[in-house]
Backbone as numpy.savetxt, mean C-alpha at the origin, in Angstrom:
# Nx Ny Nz CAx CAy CAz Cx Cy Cz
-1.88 1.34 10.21 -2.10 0.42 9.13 -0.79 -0.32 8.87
-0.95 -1.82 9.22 0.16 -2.46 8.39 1.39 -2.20 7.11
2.29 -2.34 6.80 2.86 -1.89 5.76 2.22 -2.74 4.57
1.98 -3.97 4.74 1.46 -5.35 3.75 0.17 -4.49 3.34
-0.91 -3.76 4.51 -2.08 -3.55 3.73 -2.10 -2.42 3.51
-1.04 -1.42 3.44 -0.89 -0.13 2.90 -0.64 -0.05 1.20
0.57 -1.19 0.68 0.98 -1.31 -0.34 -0.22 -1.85 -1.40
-0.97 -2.74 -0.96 -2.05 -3.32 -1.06 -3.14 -2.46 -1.31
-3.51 -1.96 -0.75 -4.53 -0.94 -0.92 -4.22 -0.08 -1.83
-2.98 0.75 -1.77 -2.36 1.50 -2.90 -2.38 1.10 -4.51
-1.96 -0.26 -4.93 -1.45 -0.91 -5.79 -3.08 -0.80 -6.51
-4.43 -1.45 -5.23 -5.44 -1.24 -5.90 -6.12 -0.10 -6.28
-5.97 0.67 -5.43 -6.45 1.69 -5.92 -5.70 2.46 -7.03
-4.45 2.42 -7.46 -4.18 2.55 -8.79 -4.44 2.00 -10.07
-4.61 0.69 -9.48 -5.18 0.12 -11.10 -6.58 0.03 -11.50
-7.28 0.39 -10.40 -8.51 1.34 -10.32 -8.71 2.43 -11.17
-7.72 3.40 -10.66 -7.86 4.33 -11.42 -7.26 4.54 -12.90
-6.36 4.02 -13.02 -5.96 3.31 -13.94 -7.33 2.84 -14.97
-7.95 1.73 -15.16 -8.78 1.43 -15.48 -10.08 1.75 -15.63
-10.12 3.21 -14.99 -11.65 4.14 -14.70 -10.76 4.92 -15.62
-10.01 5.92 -15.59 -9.47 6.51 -16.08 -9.09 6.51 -17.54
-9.28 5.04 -18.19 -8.92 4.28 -19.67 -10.19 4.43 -19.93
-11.16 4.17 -19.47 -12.40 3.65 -20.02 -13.17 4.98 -20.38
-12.75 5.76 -19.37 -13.68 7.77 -19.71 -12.64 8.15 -20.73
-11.81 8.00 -20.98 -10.59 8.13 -22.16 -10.92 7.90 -23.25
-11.63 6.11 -23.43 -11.52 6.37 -24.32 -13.17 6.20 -24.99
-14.07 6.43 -24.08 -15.43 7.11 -24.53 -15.17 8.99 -24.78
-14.15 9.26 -24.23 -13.98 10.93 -24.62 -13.29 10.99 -26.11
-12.71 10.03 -26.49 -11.99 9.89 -27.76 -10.74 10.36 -27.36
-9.59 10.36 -26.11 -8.27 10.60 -25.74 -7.59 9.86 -25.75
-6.41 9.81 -25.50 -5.42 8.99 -25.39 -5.86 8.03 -23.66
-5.37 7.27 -23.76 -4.91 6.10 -22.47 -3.77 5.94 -22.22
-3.58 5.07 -21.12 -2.36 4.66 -20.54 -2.54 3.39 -21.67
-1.22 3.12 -21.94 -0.91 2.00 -23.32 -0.11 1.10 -22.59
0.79 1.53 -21.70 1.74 1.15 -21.18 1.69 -0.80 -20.20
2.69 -1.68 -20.66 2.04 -2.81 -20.38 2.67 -3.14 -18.92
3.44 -2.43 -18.30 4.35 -1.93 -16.64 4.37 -0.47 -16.31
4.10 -0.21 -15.46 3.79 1.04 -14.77 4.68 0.88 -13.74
5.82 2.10 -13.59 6.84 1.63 -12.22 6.02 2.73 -10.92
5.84 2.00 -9.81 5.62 2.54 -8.72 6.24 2.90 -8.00
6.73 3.97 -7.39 7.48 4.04 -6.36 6.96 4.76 -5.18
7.55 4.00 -3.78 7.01 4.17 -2.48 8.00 4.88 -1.70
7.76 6.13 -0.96 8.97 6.70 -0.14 8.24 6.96 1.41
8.00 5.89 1.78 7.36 5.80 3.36 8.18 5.91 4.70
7.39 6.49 5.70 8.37 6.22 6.67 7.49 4.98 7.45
8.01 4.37 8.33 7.41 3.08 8.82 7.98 3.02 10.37
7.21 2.09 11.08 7.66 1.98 12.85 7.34 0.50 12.86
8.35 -0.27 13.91 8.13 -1.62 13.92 8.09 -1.50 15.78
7.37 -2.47 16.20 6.71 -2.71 17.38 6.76 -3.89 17.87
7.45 -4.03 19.20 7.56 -5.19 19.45 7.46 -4.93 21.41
6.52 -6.18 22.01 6.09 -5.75 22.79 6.61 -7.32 23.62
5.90 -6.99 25.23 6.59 -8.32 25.83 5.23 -9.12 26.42
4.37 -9.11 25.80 3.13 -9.81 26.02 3.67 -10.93 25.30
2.87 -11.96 26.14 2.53 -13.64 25.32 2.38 -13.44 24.36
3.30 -14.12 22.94 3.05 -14.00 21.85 3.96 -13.18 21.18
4.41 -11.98 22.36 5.37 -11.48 21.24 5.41 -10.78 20.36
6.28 -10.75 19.35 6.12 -10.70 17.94 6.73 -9.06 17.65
5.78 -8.82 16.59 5.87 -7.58 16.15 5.22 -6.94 14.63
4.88 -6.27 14.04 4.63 -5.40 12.53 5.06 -4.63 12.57
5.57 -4.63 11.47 5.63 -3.00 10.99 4.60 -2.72 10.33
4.49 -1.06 10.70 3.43 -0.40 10.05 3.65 1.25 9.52
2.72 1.58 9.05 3.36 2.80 8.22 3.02 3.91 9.22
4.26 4.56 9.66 4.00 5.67 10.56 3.11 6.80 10.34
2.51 7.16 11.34 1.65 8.44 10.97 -0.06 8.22 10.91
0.36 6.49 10.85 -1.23 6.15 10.12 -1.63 5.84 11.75
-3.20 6.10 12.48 -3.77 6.15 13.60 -4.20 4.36 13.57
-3.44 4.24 14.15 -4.46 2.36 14.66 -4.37 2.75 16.43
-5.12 1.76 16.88 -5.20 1.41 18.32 -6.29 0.39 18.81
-6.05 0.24 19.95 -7.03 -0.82 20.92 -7.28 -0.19 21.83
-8.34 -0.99 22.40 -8.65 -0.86 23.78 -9.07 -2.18 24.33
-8.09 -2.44 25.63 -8.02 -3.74 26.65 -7.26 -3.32 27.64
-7.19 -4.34 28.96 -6.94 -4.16 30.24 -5.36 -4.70 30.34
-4.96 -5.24 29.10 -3.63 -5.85 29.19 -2.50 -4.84 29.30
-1.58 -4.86 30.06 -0.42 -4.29 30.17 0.93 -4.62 29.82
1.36 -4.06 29.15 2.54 -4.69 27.88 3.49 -3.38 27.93
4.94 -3.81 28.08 5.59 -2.55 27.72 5.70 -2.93 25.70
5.85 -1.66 25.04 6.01 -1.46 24.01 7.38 -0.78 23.68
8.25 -1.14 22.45 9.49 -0.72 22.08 9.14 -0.43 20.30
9.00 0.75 20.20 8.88 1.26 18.79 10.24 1.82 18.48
10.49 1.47 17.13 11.42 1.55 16.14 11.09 2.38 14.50
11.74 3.24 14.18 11.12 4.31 13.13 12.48 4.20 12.18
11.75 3.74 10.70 12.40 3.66 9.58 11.79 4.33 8.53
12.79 4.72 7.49 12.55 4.88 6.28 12.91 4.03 5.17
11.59 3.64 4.76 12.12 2.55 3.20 12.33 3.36 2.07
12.26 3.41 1.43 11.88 3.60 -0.10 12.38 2.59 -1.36
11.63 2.17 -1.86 11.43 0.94 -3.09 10.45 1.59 -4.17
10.91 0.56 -5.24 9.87 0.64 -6.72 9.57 -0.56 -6.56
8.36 -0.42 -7.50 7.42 -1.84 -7.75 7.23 -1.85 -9.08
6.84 -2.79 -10.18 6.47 -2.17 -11.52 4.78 -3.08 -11.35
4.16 -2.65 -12.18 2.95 -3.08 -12.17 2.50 -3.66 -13.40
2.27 -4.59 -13.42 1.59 -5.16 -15.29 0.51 -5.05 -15.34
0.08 -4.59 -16.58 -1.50 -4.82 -16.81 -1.54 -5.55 -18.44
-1.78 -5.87 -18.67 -2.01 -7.02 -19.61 -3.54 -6.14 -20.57
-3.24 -6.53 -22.00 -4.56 -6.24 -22.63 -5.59 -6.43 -21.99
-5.85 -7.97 -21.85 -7.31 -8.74 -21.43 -7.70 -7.16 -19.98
-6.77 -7.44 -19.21 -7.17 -6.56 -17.78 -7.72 -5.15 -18.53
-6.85 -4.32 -19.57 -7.38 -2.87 -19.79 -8.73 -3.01 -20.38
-9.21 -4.61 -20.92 -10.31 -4.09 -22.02 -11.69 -4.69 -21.22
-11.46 -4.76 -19.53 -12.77 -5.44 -18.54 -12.61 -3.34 -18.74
């Protein structure tokens, strides 16, 4: 999986839950998340790929995660293995908690 659609997917599925999570809250009569930034933080390891087929190029993607193809093309491949780690903060705005 890409790193772009890892973060992506993550981000949604938190404010998902986030927002499922507010709404059984506060039909249970509990507290909610009130909070108008939520800091995220990501501690991934990642591999970048760069190959000598037409075109080139390269992604990074988040290590560990299973992608692949199948074709007749023959390409040498040169993988590269990093560790990021970053914060993100997240806003949610009234209007968003009260859909």
């Amino acid at each position: 999986m890409e790193l772009k659609d890892f973060i992506s997917k993550s981000l949604s599925e938190i404010s998902i839950g986030i927002r499922e999570g507010n709404i059984k809250s506060q039909k249970d009569n509990h507290s909610y998340v009130s909070s108008q930034e939520i800091k995220v933080e990501f501690d991934v390891n990642v591999s970048s790929e760069g190959n000598s087929t037409t075109g080139g190029g390269g992604k990074i993607t988040v290590a560990g995660m299973l992608s692949g193809s199948l074709n007749k093309e023959s390409k040498t491949t040169n993988s590269n293995f990093s560790h990021i780690k970053f914060s993100l903060y997240m806003n949610f705005n009234s209007e968003a908690r009260k859909k």
